[in-house]
NULOVO-907183 format. One record per residue: x, y negated, z of N, C-alpha, C in turn. Coordinates in steps of 0.1 Angstrom, whole numbers, padded with zeros to 4 digits, always signed. Example, Ala and Ser with C-alpha at 12.3 -4.5 7.8 and 13.67 -1.06 7.14 Angstrom:
residues 2
+0132+0057+0078+0123+0045+0078+0132+0033+0078;+0128+0022+0071+0137+0011+0071+0129+0000+0079;
//
This chain:
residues 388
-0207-0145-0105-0195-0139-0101-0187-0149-0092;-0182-0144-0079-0172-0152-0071-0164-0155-0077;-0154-0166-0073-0144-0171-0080-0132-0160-0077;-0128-0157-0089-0120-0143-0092-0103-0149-0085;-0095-0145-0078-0080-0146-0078-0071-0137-0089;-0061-0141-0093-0050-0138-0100-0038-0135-0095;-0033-0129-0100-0017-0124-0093-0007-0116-0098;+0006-0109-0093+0013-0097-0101+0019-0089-0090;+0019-0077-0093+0025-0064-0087+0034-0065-0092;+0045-0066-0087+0059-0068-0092+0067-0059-0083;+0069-0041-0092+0076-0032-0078+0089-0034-0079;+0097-0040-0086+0097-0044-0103+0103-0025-0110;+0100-0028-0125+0103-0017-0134+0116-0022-0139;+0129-0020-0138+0138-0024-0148+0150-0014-0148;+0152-0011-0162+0157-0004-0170+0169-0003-0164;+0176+0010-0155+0188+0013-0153+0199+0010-0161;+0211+0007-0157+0223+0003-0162+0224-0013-0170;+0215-0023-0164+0215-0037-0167+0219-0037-0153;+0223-0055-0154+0229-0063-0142+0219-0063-0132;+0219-0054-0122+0205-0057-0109+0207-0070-0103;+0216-0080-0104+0215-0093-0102+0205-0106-0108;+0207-0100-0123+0201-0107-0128+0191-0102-0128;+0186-0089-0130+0171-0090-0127+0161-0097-0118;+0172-0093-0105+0162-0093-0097+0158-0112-0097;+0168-0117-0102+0168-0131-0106+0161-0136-0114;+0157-0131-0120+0147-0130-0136+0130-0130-0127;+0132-0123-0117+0119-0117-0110+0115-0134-0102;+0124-0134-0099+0126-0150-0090+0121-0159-0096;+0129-0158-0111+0123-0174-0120+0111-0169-0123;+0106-0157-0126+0090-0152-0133+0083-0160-0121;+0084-0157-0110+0073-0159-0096+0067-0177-0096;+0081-0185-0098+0085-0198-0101+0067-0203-0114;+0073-0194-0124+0063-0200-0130+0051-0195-0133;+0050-0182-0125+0036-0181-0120+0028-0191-0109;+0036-0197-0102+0030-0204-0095+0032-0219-0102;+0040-0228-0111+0034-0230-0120+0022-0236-0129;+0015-0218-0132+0009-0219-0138-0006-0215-0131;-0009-0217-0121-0015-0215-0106-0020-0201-0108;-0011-0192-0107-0014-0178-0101-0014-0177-0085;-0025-0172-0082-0024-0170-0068-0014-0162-0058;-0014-0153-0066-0004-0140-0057+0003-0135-0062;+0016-0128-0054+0024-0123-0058+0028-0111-0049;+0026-0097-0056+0028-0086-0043+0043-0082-0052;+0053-0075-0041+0064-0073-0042+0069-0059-0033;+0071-0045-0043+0074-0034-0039+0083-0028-0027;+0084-0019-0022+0099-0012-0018+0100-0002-0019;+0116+0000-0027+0118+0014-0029+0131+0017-0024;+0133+0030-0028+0154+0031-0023+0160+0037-0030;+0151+0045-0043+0160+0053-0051+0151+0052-0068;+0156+0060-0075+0153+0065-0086+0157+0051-0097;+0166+0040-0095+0170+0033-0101+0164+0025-0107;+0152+0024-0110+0144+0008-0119+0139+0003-0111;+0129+0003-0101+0123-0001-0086+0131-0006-0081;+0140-0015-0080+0151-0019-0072+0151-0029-0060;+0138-0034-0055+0136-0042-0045+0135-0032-0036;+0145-0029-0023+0149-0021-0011+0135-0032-0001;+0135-0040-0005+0131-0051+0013+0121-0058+0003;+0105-0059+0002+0095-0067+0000+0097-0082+0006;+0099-0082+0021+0098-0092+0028+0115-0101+0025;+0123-0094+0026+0135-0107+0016+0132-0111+0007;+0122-0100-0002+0121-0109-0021+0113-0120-0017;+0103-0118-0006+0091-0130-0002+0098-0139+0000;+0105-0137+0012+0110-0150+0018+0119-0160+0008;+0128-0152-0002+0139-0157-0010+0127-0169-0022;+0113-0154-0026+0106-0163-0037+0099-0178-0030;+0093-0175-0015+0081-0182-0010+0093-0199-0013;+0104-0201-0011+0115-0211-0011+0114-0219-0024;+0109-0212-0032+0111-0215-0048+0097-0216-0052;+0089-0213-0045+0073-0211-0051+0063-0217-0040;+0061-0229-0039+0056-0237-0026+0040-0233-0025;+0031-0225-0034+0020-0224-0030+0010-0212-0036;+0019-0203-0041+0014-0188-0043+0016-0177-0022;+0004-0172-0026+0004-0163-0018+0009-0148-0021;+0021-0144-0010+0028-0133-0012+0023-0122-0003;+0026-0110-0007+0019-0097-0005+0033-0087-0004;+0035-0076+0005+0039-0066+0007+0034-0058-0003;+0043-0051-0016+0029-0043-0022+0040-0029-0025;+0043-0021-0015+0038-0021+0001+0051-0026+0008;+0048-0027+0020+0060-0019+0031+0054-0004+0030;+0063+0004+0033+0065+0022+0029+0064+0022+0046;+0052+0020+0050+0052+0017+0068+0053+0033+0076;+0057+0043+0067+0059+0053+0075+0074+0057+0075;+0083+0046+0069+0093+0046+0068+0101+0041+0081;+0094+0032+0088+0103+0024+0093+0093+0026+0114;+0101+0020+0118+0097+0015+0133+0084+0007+0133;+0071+0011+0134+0063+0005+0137+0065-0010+0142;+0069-0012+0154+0076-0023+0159+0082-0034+0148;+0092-0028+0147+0102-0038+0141+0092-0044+0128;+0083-0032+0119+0078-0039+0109+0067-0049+0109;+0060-0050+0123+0053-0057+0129+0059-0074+0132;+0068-0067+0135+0078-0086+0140+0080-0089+0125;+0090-0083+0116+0093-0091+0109+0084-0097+0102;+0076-0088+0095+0061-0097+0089+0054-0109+0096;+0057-0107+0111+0053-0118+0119+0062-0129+0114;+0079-0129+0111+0087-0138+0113+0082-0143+0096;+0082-0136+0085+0078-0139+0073+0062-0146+0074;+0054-0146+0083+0045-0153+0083+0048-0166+0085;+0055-0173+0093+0058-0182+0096+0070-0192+0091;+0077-0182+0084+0086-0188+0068+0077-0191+0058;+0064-0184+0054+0060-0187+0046+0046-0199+0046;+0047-0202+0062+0033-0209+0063+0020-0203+0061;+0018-0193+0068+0008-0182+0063+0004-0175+0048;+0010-0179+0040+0009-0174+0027+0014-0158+0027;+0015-0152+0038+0019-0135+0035+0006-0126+0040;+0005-0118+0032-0007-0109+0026+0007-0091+0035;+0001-0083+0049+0010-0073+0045+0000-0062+0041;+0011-0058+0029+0004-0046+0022+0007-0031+0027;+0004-0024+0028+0013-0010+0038+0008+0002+0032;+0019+0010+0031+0010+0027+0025+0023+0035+0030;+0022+0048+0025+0031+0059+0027+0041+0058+0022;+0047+0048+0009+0054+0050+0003+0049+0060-0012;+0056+0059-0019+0055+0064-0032+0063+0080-0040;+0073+0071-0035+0088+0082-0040+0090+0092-0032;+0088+0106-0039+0095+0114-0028+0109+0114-0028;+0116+0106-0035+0132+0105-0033+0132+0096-0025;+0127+0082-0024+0128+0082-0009+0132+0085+0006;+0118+0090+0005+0112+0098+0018+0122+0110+0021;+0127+0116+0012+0134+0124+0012+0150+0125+0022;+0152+0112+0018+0169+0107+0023+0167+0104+0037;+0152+0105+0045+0149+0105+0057+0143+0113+0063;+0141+0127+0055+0138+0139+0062+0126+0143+0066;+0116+0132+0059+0101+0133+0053+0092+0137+0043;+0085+0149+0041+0077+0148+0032+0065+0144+0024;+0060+0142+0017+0049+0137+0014+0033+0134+0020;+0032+0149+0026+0021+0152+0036+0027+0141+0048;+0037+0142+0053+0041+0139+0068+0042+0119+0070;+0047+0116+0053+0045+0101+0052+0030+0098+0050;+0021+0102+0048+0006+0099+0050+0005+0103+0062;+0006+0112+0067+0002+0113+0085+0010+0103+0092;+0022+0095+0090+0027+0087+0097+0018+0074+0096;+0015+0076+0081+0011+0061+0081-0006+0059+0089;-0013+0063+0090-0024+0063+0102-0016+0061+0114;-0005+0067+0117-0002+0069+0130+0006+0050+0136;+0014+0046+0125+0019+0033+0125+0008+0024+0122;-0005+0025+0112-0009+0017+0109-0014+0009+0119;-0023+0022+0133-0028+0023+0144-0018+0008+0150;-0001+0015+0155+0003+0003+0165+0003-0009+0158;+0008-0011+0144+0009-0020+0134-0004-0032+0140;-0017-0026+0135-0034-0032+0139-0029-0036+0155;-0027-0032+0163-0025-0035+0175-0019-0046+0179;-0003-0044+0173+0004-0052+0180-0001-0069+0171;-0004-0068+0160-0004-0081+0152-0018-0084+0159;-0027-0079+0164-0038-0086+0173-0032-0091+0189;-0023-0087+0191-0016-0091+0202-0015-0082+0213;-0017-0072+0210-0019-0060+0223-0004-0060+0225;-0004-0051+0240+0007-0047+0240+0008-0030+0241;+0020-0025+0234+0014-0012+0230+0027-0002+0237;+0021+0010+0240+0031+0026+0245+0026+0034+0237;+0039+0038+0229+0029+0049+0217+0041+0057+0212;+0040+0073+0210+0050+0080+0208+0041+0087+0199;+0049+0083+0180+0047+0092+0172+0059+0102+0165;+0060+0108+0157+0074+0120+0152+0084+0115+0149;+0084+0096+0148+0096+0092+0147+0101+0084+0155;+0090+0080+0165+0098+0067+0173+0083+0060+0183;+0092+0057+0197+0085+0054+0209+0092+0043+0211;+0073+0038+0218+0074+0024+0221+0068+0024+0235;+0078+0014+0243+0072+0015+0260+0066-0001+0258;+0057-0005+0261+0052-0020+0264+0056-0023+0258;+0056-0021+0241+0062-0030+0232+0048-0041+0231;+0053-0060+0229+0049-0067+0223+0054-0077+0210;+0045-0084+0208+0050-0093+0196+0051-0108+0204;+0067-0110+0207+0071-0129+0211+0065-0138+0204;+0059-0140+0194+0054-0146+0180+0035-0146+0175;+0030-0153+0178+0020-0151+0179+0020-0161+0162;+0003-0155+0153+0004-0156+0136+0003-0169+0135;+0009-0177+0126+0012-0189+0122-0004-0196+0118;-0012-0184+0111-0027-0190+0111-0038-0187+0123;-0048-0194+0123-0057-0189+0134-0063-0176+0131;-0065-0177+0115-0071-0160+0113-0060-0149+0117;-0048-0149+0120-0038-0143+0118-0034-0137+0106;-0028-0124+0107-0021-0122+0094-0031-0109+0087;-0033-0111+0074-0041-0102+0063-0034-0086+0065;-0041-0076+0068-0034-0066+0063-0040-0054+0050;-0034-0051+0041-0041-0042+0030-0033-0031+0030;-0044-0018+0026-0036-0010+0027-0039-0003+0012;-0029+0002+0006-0030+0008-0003-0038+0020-0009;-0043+0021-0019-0047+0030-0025-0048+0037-0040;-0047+0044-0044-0046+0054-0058-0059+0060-0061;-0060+0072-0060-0071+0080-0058-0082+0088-0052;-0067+0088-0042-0076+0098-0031-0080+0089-0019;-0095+0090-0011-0102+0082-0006-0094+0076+0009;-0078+0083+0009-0070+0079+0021-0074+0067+0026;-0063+0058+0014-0067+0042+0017-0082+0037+0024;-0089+0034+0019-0101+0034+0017-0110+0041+0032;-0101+0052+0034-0105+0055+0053-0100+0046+0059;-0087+0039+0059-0077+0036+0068-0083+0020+0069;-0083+0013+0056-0087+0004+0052-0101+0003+0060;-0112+0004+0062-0122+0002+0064-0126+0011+0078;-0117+0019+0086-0117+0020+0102-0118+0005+0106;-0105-0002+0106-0100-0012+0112-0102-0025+0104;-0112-0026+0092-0119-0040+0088-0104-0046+0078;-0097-0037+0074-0086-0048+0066-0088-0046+0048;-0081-0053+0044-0084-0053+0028-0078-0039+0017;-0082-0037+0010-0076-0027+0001-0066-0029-0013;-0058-0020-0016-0049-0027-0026-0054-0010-0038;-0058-0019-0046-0062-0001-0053-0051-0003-0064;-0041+0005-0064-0031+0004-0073-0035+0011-0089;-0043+0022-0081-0050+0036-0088-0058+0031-0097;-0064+0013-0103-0077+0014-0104-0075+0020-0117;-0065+0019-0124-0069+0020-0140-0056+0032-0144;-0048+0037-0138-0034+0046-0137-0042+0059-0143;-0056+0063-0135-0059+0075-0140-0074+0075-0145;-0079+0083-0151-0102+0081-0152-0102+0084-0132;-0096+0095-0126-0104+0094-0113-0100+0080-0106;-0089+0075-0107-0084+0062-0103-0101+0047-0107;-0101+0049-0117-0114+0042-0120-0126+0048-0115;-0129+0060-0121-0142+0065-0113-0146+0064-0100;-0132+0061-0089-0134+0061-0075-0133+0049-0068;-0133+0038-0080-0134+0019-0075-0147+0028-0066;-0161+0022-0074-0170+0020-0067-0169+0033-0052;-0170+0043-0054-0166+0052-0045-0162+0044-0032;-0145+0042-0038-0139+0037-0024-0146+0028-0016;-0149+0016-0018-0159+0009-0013-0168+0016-0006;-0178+0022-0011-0188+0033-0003-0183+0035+0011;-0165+0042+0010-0157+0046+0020-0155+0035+0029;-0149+0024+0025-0146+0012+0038-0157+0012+0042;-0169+0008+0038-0185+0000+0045-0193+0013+0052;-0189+0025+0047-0188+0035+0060-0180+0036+0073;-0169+0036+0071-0158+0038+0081-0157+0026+0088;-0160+0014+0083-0162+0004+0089-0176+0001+0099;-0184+0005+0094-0199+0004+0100-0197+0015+0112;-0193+0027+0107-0191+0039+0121-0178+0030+0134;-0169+0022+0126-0162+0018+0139-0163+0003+0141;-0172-0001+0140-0179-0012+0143-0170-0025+0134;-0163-0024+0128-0156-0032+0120-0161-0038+0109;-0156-0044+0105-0165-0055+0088-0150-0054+0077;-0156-0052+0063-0150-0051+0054-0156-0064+0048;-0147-0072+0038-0151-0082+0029-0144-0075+0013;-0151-0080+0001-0152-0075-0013-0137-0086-0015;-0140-0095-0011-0129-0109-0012-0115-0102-0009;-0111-0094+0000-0101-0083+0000-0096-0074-0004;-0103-0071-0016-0100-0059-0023-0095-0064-0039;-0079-0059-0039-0075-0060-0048-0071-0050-0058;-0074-0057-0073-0069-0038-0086-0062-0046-0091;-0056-0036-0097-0040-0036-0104-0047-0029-0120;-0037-0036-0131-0039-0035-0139-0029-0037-0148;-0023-0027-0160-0013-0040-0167-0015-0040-0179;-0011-0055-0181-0015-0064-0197-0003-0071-0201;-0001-0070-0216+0004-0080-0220-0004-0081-0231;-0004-0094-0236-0013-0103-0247-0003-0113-0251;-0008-0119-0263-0006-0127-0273-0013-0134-0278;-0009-0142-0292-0023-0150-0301-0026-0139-0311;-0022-0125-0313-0028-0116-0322-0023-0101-0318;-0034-0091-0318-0028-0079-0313-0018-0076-0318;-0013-0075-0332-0003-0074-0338+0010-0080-0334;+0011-0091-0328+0023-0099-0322+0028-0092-0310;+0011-0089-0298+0015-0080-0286+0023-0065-0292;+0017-0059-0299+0024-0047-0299+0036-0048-0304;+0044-0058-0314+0058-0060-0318+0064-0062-0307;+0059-0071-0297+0066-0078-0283+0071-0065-0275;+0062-0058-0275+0068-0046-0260+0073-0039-0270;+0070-0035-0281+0086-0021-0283+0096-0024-0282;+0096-0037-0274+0111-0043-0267+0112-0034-0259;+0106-0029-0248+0107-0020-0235+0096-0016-0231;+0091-0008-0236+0078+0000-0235+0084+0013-0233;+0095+0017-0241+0095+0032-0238+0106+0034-0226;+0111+0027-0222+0114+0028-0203+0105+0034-0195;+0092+0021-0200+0082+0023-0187+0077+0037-0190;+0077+0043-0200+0066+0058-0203+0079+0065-0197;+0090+0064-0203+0097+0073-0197+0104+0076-0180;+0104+0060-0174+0102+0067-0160+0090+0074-0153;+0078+0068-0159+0069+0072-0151+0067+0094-0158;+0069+0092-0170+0073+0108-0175+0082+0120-0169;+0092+0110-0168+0104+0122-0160+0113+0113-0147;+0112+0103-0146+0123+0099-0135+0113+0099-0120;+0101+0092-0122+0097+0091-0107+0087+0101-0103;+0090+0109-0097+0080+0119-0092+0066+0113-0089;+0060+0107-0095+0048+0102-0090+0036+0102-0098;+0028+0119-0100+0022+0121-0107+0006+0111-0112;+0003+0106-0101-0006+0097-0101-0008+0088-0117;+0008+0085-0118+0013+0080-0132+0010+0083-0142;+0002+0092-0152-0003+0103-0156+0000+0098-0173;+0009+0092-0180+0010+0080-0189+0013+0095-0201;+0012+0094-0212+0013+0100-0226+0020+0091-0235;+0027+0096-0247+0030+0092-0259+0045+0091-0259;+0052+0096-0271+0067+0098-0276+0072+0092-0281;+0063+0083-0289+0071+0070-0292+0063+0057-0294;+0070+0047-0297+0058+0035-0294+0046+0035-0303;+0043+0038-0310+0030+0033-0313+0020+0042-0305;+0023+0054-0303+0015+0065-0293+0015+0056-0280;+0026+0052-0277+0025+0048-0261+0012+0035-0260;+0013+0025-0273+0006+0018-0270-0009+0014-0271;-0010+0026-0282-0026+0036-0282-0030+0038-0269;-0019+0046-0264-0021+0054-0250-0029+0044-0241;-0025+0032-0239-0027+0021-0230-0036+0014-0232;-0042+0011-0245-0054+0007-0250-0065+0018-0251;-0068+0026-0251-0074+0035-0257-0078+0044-0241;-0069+0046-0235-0076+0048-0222-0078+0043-0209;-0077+0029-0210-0084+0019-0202-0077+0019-0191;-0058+0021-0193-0052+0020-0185-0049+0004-0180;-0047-0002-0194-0045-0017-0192-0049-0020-0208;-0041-0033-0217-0045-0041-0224-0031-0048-0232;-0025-0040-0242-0023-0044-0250-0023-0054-0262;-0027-0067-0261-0035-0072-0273-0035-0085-0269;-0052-0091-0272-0052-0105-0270-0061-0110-0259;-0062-0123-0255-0072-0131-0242-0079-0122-0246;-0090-0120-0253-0106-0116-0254-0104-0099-0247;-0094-0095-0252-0094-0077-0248-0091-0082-0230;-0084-0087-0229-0081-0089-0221-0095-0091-0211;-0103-0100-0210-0110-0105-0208-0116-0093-0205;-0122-0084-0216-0131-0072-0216-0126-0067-0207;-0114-0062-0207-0107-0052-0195-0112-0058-0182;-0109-0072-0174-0114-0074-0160-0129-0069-0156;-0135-0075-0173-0151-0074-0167-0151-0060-0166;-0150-0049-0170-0146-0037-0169-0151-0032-0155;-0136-0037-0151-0131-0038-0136-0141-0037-0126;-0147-0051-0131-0158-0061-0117-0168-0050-0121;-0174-0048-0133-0184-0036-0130-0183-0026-0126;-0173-0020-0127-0171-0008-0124-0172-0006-0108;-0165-0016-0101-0163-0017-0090-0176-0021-0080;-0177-0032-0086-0193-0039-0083-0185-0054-0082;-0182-0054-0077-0165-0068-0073-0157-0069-0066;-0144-0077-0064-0134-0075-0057-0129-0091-0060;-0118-0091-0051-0114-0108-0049-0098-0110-0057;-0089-0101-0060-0083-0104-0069-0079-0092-0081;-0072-0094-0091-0070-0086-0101-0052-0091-0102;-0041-0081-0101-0028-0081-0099-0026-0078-0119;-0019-0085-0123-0014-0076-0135+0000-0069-0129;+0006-0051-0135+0014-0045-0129+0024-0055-0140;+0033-0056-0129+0046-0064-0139+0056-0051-0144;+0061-0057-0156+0067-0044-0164+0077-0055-0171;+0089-0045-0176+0096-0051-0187+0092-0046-0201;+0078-0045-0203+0075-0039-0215+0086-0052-0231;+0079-0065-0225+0084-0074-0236+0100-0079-0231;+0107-0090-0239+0116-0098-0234+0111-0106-0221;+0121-0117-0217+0118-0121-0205+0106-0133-0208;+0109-0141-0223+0105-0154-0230+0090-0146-0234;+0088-0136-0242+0077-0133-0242+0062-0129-0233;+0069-0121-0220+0066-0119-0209+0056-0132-0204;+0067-0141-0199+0065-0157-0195+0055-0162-0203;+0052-0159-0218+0044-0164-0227+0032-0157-0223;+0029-0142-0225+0018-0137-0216+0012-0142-0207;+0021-0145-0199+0016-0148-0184+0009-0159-0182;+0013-0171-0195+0007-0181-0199-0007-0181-0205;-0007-0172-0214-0019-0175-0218-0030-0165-0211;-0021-0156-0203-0036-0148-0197-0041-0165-0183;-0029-0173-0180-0042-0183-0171-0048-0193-0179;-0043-0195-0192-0046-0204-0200-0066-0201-0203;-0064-0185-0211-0077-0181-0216-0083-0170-0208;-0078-0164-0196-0085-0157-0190-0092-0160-0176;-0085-0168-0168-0086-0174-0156-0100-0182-0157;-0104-0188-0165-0114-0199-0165-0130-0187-0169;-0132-0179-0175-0136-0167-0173-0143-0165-0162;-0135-0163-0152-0139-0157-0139-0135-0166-0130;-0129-0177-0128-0129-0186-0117-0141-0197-0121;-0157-0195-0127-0162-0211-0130-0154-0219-0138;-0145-0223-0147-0143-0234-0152-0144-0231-0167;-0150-0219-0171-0150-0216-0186-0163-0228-0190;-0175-0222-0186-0188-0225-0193-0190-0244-0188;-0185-0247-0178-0187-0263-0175-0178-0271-0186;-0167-0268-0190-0164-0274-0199-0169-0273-0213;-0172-0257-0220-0181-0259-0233-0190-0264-0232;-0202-0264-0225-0215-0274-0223-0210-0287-0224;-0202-0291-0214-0196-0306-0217-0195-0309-0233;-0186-0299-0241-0183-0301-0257-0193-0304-0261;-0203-0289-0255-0219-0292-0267-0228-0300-0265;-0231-0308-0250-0235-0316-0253-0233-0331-0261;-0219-0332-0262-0215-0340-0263-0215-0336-0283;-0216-0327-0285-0214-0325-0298-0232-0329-0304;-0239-0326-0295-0254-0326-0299-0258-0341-0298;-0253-0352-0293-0255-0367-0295-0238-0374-0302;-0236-0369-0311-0225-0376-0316-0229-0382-0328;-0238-0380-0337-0240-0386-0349-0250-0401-0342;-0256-0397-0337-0263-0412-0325-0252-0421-0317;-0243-0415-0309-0229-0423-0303-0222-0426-0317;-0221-0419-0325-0207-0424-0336-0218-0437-0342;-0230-0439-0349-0235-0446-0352-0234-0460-0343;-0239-0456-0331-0237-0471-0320-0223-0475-0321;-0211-0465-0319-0198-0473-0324-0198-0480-0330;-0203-0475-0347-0200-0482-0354-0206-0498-0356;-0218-0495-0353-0224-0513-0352-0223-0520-0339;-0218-0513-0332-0208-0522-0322-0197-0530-0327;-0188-0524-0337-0181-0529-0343-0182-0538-0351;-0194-0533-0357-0198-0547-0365-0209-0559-0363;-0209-0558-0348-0220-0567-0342-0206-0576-0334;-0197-0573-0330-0184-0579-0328-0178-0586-0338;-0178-0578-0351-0171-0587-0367-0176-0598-0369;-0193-0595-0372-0200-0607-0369-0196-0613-0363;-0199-0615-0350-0199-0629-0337-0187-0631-0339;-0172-0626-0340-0161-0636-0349-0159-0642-0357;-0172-0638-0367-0170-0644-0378-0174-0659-0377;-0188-0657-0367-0193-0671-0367-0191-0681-0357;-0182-0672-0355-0174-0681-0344-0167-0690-0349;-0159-0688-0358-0152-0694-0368-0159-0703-0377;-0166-0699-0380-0173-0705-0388-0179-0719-0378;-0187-0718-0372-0186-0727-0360-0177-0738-0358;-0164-0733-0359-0153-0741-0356-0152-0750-0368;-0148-0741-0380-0147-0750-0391-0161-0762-0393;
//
C-alpha cells in the first residue's frame, strides 16, 4: 500500500444559536493541532445559508488557518464554482497560493444547498451545467491561457492571470463528487484529482468508488490527459476512543444536530442518515458503513474498507462534526494519528519487528548484561585488592 495521507473536511456542522465567533475559532484551534499532530490536510467548505455550515469564504478560513498551521496542506472543499465569476475565482486561489507557499489544494463543485443557489436565481440542474462551463475557463486560466468566454452568468474578453503558481507544478485542482459519475467526467477530461465526499454517505456512494475511477482513466485516456490514484480523496466520519463504550457516551453530546440537519434542515438528499434518537443514530453509523463510531481497530477496518473497495486513493478526510465536546473531539483526532496513521503510512510493522526481534534475543542480551556486571565487580575488586 502507498503511503496513505490524512486530513479533515471541515464544512463545519455547528449547531445554530451558539456564538459563530467562537466556533469558527474552535475550528482554528482544531486545524492548529491537527497539524500538530501531523495531519496532512485540511479541506474547508462554502456555504451561505441554512445556519450550521457557517464558513461563507473557504479561502479566508485558509488563509486565516494556513498563519496558525505552518505545514498542513489546505483544500477548497469546495468553492461552489458555479457561484461565482470564473475569473475572479481563478485569481484569488492564485493569490491563496502564494500566502500559503503552495500548500493550497482547489477543490470546486456545484455547490450543495439549494438555499444557496437559490438567493442567486439558480437551480440545481443549472449549478452543475455551470460548473463544466467555469471549470473549462478555471483549467485555462490557472495554466496560463488567456481566455474570451461567455457563459449564463458572466463574460470574459482576454481575461488573464497577473500571478503566475507559486510552485512549478502549479496549483492542484479536485473536483468533487457524491454519486453520480459527474465529478468523475469533469475530473478525469482535464487530468485533475477527485474529492469523493459520497464515498460512504450512501451504499451507491460506496458501490461507485471503484466505478468512478473506471470514469476518470476513461475520460482521461479519450482526452489525452492522465489521472493519478495519489489524487483521489474519500471522506469519511469517525470518532473513536480507548473503548466503544466511551465513543458512544462522547457524541450524545451532539450527534442528534448532525442527524437532524442532514433529516430536515439541508435539502441535500445525498445525506440519506436514519435514527430518532441516539442510540439508533449511532447504530445507524456503524452498522451501515457510513463511518465509525468506536475504537482505533474499527477504525482501522473502516479505511481498509475504503482502499478495497476503491482499489486505492492518496488521502482519507475524516467529515468534521460536532458529534463530541470540543476536548473530546481533539482526543479523537489524537488517537486516530496515534493508532491509525502508522497502519497505512509504513511505520506500523517496522517498529513491532524491531520489539520482536529484540524480544527473541533478550534472555541471551539480559544474561551478557548481567556478567558484564559482574566481570566489572570483579576487576574492582581486585583492583583493590592489588592495592592493599
Amino acid at each position: 500500500m502507498a503511503k496513505l495521507r490524512f486530513g479533515y473536511f471541515i464544512a463545519p456542522v455547528h449547531a445554530p444559536g451558539q456564538n459563530p465567533t467562537a466556533a469558527l475559532e474552535r475550528d482554528l484551534q482544531f486545524v492548529e493541532h491537527l497539524d500538530m499532530l501531523g495531519y496532512d490536510e485540511v479541506w474547508f467548505g462554502e456555504h451561505h445559508s441554512a445556519g450550521s455550515e457557517i464558513i461563507a469564504s473557504p479561502e479566508i478560513m485558509i488563509a486565516a488557518a494556513a498563519q496558525r498551521a505552518p505545514r498542513i496542506h489546505f483544500g477548497t472543499g469546495v468553492t461552489s464554482l458555479s457561484y461565482h465569476n470564473p475569473l475572479w475565482a481563478a485569481d484569488r486561489i492564485m493569490l491563496l497560493d502564494h500566502l500559503t507557499r503552495g500548500r493550497t489544494i482547489f477543490g470546486v463543485g456545484p455547490g450543495s444547498l439549494p438555499t444557496d443557489s437559490a438567493m442567486i436565481g439558480l437551480d440545481p440542474t443549472e449549478t452543475r451545467e455551470l460548473l463544466q462551463e467555469n471549470l473549462d475557463i478555471v483549467v485555462r486560466l490557472l495554466r496560463g491561457e488567456t481566455v474570451s468566454a461567455k457563459t449564463r452568468t458572466h463574460e470574459l474578453f482576454d481575461a488573464k492571470l497577473q500571478l503566475s503558481p507559486f510552485s512549478a507544478d502549479g496549483i492542484g485542482i479536485t473536483v468533487a463528487a457524491v454519486a453520480s459519475p459527474t465529478g468523475a467526467r469533469l475530473a478525469g477530461r482535464y487530468g485533475l484529482g477527485l474529492l469523493s465526499i459520497g464515498a460512504t454517505l450512501s451504499a451507491d456512494g460506496f458501490n461507485a468508488l471503484a466505478h468512478h475511477w473506471d470514469i476518470m482513466e476513461e475520460r482521461a485516456d479519450a482526452n489525452s490527459a492522465t489521472v493519478d490514484r495519489r489524487n483521489w480523496s474519500l471522506c469519511s466520519p469517525f470518532h473513536i476512543a480507548e473503548t466503544e463504550e466511551e465513543a458512544r457516551r462522547q457524541v450524545a453530546y451532539g450527534i442528534e444536530h448532525w442527524f437532524e440537519y442532514f433529516q430536515h434542515v439541508a435539502a441535500f438528499p445525498q445525506m440519506a442518515v436514519n435514527g430518532s434518537e441516539v442510540n439508533e443514530m449511532i447504530d445507524f453509523i456503524n452498522r451501515s458503513g457510513i463511518g465509525v463510531i468506536g475504537t482505533a481497530e474499527q477504525a482501522r477496518i473502516q479505511v481498509q474498507r475504503l482502499w478495497d473497495q476503491s482499489g486505492g486513493f492518496g488521502s482519507l478526510l475524516q467529515l468534521g462534526h460536532d458529534w463530541a465536546n470540543p476536548q473530546d473531539t481533539k482526543s479523537s483526532a489524537e488517537l486516530f494519528a496515534r493508532d491509525v496513521f502508522p497502519h497505512f503510512q509504513g511505520q506500523y510493522q517496522s517498529t513491532v519487528d524491531a520489539a520482536n526481534r529484540a524480544r527473541a534475543v533478550r534472555t541471551g542480551h539480559a544474561e551478557a548484561q548481567l556478567d558484564a556486571v559482574e566481570h566489572m565487580r570483579l576487576k574492582y575488586a581486585q583492583e583493590l585488592a592489588e592495592k592493599a
